[in-house]
C-alpha positions as CSV (number, residue, x, y, z in Angstrom):
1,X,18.3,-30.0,-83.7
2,X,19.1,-27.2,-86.1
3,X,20.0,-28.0,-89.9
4,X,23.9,-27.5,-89.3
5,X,23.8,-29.7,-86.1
6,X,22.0,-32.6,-87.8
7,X,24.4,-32.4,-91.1
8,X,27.6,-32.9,-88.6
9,X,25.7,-35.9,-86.4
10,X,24.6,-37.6,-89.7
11,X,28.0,-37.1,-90.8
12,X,30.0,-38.9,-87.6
13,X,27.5,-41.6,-88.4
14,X,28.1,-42.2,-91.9
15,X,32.0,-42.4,-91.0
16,X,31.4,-45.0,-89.3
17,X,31.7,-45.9,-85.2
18,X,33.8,-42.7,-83.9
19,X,33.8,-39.9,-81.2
20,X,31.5,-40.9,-79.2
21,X,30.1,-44.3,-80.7
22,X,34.1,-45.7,-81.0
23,X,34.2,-49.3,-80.4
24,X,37.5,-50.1,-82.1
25,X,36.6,-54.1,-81.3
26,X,38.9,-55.5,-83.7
27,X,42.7,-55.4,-84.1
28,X,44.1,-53.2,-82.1
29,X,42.0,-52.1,-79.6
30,X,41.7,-55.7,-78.0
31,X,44.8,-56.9,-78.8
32,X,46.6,-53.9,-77.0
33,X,44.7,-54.7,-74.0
34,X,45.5,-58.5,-73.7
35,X,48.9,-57.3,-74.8
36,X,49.3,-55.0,-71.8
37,X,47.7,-57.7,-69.6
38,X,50.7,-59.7,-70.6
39,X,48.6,-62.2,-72.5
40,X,50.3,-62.0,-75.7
41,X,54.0,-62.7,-74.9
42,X,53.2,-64.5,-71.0
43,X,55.2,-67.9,-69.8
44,X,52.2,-70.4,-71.4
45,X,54.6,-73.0,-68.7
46,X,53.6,-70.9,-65.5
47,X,50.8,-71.0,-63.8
48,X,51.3,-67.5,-62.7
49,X,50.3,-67.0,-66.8
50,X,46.9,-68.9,-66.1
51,X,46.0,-67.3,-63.3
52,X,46.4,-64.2,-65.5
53,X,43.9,-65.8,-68.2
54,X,42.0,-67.0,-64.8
55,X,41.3,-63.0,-64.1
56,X,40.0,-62.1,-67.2
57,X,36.9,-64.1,-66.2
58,X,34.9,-62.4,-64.0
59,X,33.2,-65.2,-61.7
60,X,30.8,-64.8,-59.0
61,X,32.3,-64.6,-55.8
62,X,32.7,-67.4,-54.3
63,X,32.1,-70.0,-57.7
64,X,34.8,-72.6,-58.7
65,X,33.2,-73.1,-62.0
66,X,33.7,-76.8,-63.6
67,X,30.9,-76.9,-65.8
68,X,32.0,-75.4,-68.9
69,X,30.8,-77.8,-70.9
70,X,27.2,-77.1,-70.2
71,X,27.7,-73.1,-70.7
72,X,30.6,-71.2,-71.3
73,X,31.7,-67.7,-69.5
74,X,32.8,-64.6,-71.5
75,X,35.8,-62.9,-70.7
76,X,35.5,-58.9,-69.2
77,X,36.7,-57.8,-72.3
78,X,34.3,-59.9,-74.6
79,X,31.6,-59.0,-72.6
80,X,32.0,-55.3,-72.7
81,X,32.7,-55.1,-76.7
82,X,29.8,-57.0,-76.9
83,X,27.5,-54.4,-74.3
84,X,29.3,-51.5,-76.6
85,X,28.1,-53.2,-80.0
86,X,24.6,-53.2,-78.1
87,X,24.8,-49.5,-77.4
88,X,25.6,-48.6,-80.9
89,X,22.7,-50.4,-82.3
90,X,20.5,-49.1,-80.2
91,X,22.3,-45.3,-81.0
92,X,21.0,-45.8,-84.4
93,X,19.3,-49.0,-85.1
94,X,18.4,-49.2,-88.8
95,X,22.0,-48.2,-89.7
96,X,23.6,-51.1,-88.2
97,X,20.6,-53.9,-88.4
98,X,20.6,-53.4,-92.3
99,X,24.3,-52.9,-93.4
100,X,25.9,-51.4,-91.3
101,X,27.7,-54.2,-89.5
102,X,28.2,-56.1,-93.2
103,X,31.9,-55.3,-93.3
104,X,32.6,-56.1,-89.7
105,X,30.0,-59.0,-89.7
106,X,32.4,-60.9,-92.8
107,X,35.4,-60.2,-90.6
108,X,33.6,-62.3,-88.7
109,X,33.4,-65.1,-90.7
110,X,36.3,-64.8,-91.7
111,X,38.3,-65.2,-88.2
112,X,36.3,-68.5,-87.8
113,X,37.2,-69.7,-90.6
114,X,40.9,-69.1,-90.0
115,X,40.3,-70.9,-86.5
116,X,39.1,-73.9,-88.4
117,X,41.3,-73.9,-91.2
118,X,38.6,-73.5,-93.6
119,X,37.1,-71.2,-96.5
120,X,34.7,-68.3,-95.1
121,X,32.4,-69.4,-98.0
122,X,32.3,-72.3,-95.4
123,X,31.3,-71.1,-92.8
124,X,27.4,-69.6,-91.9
125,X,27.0,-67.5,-88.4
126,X,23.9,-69.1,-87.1
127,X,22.6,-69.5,-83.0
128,X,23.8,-72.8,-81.6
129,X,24.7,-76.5,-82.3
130,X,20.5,-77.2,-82.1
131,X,20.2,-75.0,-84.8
132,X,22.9,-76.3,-86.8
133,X,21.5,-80.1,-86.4
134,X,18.2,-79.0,-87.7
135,X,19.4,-77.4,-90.4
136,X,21.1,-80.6,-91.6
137,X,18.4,-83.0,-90.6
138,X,16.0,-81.0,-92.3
139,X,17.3,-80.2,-95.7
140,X,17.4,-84.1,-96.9
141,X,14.1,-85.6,-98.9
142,X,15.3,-89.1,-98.0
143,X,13.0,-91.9,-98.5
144,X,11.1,-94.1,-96.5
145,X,14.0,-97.3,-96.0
146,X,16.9,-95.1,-96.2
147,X,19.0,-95.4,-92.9
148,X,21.1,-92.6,-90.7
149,X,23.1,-93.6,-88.1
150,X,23.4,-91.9,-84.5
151,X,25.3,-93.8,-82.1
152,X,24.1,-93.8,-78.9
153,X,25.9,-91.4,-77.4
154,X,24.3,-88.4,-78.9
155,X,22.9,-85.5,-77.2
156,X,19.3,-85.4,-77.9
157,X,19.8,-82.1,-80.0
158,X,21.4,-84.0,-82.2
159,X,19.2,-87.3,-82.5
160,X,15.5,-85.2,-82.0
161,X,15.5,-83.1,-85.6
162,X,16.5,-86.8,-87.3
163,X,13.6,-88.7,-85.2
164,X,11.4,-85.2,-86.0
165,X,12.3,-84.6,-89.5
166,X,13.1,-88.0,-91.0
167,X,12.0,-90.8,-88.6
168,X,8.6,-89.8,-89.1
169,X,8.9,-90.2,-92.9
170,X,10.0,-93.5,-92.5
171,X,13.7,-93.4,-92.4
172,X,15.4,-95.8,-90.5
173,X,17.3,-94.9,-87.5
174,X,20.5,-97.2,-86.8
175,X,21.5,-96.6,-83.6
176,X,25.1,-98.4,-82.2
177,X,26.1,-98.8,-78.8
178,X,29.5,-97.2,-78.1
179,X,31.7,-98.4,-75.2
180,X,32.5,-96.2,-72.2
181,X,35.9,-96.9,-72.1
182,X,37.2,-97.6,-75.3
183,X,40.8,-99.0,-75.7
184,X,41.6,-97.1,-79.5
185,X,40.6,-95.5,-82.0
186,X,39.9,-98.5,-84.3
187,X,37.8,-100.5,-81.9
188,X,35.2,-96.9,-82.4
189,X,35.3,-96.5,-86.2
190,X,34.9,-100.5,-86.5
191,X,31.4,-100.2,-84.7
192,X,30.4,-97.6,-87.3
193,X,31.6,-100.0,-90.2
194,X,29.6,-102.7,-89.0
195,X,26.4,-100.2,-89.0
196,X,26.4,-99.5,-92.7
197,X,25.0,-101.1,-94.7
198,X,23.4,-100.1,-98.7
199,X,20.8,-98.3,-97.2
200,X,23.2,-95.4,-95.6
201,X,22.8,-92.4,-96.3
202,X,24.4,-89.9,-93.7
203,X,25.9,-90.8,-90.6
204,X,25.3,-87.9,-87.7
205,X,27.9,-87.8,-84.9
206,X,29.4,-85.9,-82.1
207,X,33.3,-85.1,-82.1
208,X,33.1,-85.4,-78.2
209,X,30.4,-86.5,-76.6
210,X,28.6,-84.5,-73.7
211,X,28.1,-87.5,-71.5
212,X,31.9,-88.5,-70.9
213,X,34.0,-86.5,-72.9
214,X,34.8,-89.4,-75.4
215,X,35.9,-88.2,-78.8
216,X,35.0,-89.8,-81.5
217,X,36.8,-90.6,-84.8
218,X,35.8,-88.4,-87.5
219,X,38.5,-88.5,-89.7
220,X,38.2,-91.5,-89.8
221,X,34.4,-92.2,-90.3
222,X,34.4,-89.9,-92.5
223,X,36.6,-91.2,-95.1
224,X,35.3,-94.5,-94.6
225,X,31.7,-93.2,-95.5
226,X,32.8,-91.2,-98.8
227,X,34.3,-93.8,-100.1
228,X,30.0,-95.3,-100.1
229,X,29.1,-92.0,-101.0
230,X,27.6,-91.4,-97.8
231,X,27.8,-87.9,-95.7
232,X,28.8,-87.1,-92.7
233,X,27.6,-84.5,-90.2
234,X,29.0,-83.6,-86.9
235,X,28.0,-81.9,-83.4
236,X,30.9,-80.3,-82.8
237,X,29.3,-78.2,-79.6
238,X,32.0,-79.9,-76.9
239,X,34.9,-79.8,-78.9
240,X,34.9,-76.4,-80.8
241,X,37.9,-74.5,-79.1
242,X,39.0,-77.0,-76.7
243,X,41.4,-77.8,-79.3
244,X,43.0,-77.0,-82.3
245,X,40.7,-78.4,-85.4
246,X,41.2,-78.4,-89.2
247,X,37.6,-78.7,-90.4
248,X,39.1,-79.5,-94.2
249,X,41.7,-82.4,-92.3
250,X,38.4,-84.1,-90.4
251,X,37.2,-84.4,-93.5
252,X,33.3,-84.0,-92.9
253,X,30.4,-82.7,-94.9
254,X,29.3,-80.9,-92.1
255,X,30.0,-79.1,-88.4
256,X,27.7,-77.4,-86.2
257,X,28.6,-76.2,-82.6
258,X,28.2,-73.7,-80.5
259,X,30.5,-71.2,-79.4
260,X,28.9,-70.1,-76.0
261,X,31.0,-73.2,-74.4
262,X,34.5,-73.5,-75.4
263,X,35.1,-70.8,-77.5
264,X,33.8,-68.6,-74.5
265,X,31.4,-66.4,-76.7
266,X,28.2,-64.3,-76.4
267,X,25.4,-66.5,-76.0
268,X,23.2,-67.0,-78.6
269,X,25.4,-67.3,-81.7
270,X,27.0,-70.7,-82.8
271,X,29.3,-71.6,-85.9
272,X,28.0,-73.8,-89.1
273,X,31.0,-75.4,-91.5
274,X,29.2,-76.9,-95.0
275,X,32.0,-78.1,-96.9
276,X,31.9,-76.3,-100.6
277,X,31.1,-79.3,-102.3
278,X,27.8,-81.0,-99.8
279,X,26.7,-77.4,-99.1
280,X,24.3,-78.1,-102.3
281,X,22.4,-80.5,-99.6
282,X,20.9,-77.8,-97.4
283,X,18.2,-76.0,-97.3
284,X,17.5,-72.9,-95.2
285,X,15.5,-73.3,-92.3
286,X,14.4,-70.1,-92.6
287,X,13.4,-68.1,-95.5
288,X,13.3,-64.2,-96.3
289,X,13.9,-61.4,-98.7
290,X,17.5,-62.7,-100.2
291,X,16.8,-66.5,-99.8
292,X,17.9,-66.8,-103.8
293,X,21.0,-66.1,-102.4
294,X,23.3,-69.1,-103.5
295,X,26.1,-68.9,-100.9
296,X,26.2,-70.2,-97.6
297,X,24.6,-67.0,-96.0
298,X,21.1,-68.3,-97.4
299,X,21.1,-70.3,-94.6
300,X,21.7,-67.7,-91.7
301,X,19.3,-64.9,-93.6
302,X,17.1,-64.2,-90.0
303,X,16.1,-60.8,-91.6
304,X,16.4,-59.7,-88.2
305,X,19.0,-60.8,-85.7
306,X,20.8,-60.1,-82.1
307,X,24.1,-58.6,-84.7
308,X,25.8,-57.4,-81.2
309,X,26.0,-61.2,-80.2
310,X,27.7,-62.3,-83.7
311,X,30.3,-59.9,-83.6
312,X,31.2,-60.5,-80.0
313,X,31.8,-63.7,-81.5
314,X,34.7,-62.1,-83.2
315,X,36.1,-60.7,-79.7
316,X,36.1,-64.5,-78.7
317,X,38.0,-65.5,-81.6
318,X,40.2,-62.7,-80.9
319,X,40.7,-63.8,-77.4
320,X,41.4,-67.2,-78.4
321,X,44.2,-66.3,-81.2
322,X,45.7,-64.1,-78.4
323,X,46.4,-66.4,-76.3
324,X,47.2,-69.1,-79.1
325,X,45.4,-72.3,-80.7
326,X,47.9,-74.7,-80.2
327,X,48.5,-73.2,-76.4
328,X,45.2,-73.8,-75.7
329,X,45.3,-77.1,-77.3
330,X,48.4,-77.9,-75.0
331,X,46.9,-76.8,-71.8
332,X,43.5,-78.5,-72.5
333,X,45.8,-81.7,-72.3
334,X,47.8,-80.7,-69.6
335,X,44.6,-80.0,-67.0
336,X,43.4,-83.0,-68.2
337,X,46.5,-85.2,-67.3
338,X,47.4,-83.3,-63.8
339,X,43.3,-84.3,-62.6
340,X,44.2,-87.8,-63.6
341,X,47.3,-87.5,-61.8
342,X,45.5,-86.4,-58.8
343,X,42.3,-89.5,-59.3
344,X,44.1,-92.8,-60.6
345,X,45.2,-94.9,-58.3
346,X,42.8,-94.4,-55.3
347,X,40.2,-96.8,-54.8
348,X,37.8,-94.0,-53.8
349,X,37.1,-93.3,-57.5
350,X,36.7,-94.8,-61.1
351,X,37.6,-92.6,-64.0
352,X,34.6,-92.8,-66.5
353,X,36.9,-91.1,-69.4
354,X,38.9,-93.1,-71.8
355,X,42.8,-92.0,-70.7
356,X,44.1,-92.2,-74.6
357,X,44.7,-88.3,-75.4
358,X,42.9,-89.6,-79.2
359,X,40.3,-90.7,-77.0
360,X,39.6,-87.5,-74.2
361,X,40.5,-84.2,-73.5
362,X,39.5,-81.4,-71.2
363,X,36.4,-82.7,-70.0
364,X,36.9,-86.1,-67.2
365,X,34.0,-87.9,-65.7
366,X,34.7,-89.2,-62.5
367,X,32.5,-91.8,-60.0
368,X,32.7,-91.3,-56.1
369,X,32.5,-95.1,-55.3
370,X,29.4,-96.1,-53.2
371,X,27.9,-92.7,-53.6
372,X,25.1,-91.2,-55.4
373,X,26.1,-88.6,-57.9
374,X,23.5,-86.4,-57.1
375,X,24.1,-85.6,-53.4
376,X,27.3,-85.8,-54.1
377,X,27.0,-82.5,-56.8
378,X,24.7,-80.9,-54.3
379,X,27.5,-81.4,-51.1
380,X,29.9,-79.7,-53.4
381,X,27.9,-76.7,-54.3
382,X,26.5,-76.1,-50.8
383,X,29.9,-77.2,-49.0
384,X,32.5,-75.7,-51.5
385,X,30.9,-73.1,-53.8
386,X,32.0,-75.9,-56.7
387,X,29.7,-76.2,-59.9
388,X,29.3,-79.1,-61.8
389,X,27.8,-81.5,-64.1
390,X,25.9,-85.0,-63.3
391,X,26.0,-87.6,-65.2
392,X,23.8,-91.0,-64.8
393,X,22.7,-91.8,-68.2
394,X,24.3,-94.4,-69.7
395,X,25.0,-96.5,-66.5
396,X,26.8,-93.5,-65.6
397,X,26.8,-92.2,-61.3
398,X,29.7,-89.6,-62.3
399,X,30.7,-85.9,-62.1
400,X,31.5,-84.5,-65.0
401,X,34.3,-81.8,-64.9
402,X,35.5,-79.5,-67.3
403,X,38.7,-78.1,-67.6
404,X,38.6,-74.5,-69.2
405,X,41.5,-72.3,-69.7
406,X,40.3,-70.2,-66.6
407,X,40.9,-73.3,-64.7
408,X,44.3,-74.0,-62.7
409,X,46.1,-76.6,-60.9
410,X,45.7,-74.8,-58.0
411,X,41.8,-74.9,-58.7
412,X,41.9,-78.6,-59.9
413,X,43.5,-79.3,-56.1
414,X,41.0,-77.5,-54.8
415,X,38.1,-79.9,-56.7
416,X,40.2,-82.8,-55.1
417,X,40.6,-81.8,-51.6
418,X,37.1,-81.5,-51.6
419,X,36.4,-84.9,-53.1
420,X,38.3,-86.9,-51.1
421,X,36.5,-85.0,-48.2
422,X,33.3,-86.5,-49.2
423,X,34.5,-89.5,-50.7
């Protein structure tokens, strides 16, 4: 490359991502593309509108996908401006590993912040709800006699780093038994009342549990626990863009969840909320060059990182504005009454999901009477091309089913047809 050629290349890259390295990701770009799709101004009533959001999920032939709440799919679109933030790195990789990427990186941050209702000095861009749970069970030189409570419900990512980090220091794990089924919220936050005692120190939690979509009463909790002084961290991995949520309104010290699932995100890259005042409390899980930094990016300082990932995160959050937080909230509730509709009644099968919208939302556990969940899963892969989850902890034989926005009515009769088949 000759001196003049090099000067003009070195130039294009010092403007930024043009000519051939434009990746206008977001604002406009995005935004005209889902406008032109109709996603923007669409009939959120019709189902002719979700079938729109249906086809901007590219599935594998042949998959009715009702598993969501293990993994998430990205839409076309996210998935692309992700592959395209991959290709630019790789165009010139120091440039947009160190720096490059800072501006678009904060946007970042800041959209997720906005979706939560929060501060982006709130908010840390870390890898997944695991991560997030560590980082919080970690950070705490509690002594031996101190308690934490984790109800029983709790995924094992968030009850392993407190049995890892603190157990074995000799803090004292209380651990209450939640009822499938409950009948409010009341009879929930009651249960965790009657757990603390002086001793307390943080109470750990899920806002919806993975096993049968119970939500649990944060709010709640977590202004009966301030007012002991204790904190309150949350798992917020099945309930983070299911529905609309005001971080500041919840009232916790701290949210981790990852936004692979419901948020429908790269995978790989998960949200961290540390309210201003309890973000004093943590310490990074890993350090580097910067780690005197006092804000919360001390705690997502990996040196080194998969950036594409993070700032397809900001395509997701794109997606979901487009379409609309409280639309999505709306329709979350709406799948989830139309299955009921479809289940209660017949004697064939037992709901295993409290019915109280406060209590439930997009994901419904359901037990085909007198049969074993686990053939029954396998009958509906092999017979049906349907995916789903399993549940049998917790004295549970269910299905569990999740009800994404790339779901429809039409699919949700499809799941039941080919229940009652079996059934």
């Amino acid at each position: 490359m000759d001196y003049k050629a090099r000067r003009t290349f070195l130039k294009r890259l010092g403007q930024g991502a043009i000519g051939s390295f434009a990746l206008p990701v977001f604002g406009n770009s995005l935004a005209d593309h889902w406008n032109a799709e109709g996603l923007t101004k669409g009939d959120h009533t019709s189902e002719a509108y979700w079938e729109l959001v249906k086809s901007q999920f590219d599935m594998a032939d042949g998959l009715h996908y009702f598993n969501n709440a293990s993994l998430g799919a990205s839409s076309t679109n996210i998935r692309q401006a992700t592959l395209g933030f991959r290709d630019l790195l790789d165009g010139f990789p120091s440039k947009y590993m160190w720096g490059g990427w800072q501006k678009e990186k904060e946007k970042v941050r800041e959209s997720v912040a906005n979706l939560f209702s929060v501060d982006a000095e709130e908010i840390a861009l870390i890898h997944n709800t695991t991560e997030g749970m560590n980082l919080i069970a970690r950070s705490f030189d509690l002594q031996p006699g101190d308690e934490v409570i984790l109800a029983n419900h709790e995924h094992p990512s968030g009850t392993i780093p407190w049995e890892v980090w603190q157990e074995t220091k000799g803090i004292k794990l209380i651990r209450p038994e939640l009822p499938l089924l409950p009948n409010s919220i009341s009879e929930l936050t009651e249960i965790y009342k009657k757990a603390i005692t002086a001793k307390t120190k943080i109470i750990s939690m899920c806002h919806m549990v993975n096993t049968n979509g119970m939500l649990l009463p944060v709010q709640e909790v977590s202004k009966m626990a301030h007012e002991k002084g204790i904190l309150v961290a949350v798992d917020g991995a099945q309930s983070a863009g299911m529905f609309k949520i005001d971080l500041h309104e919840l009232g916790c010290d701290f949210y981790a969840a990852s936004s692979h699932k419901w948020l429908f995100s790269p995978k790989g890259v998960g949200v961290f909320y540390a309210k201003m005042k309890s973000q004093h409390h943590l310490k990074p899980l890993m350090v580097a060059r910067g780690h005197t930094d006092e804000s919360i990016r001390r705690l997502e300082n990996y040196n080194t990182r998969n950036l594409p990932e993070v700032l397809g995160l900001g395509a997701s959050v794109d997606f979901h504005n487009t379409i609309g937080a409280e639309v999505i909230h709306r329709r979350s509730y709406e799948l989830k009454a139309y299955f009921r509709s479809k289940i209660e009644g017949n004697d064939y099968f037992t709901i295993k999901s409290p019915a109280l919208d406060d209590l439930s939302s997009a994901i419904q556990v359901v037990e085909v009477n007198g049969k074993d969940v686990k053939d029954i899963k396998e009958k509906l892969w092999e017979n049906y091309g349907i995916d789903c989850r399993p549940m049998t902890s917790h004295g549970l034989n269910a299905l569990r089913l999740s009800f994404a926005i790339y779901i429809t009515k039409k699919d949700i009769d499809y799941l039941v047809n080919a229940l009652q088949e079996l059934s």
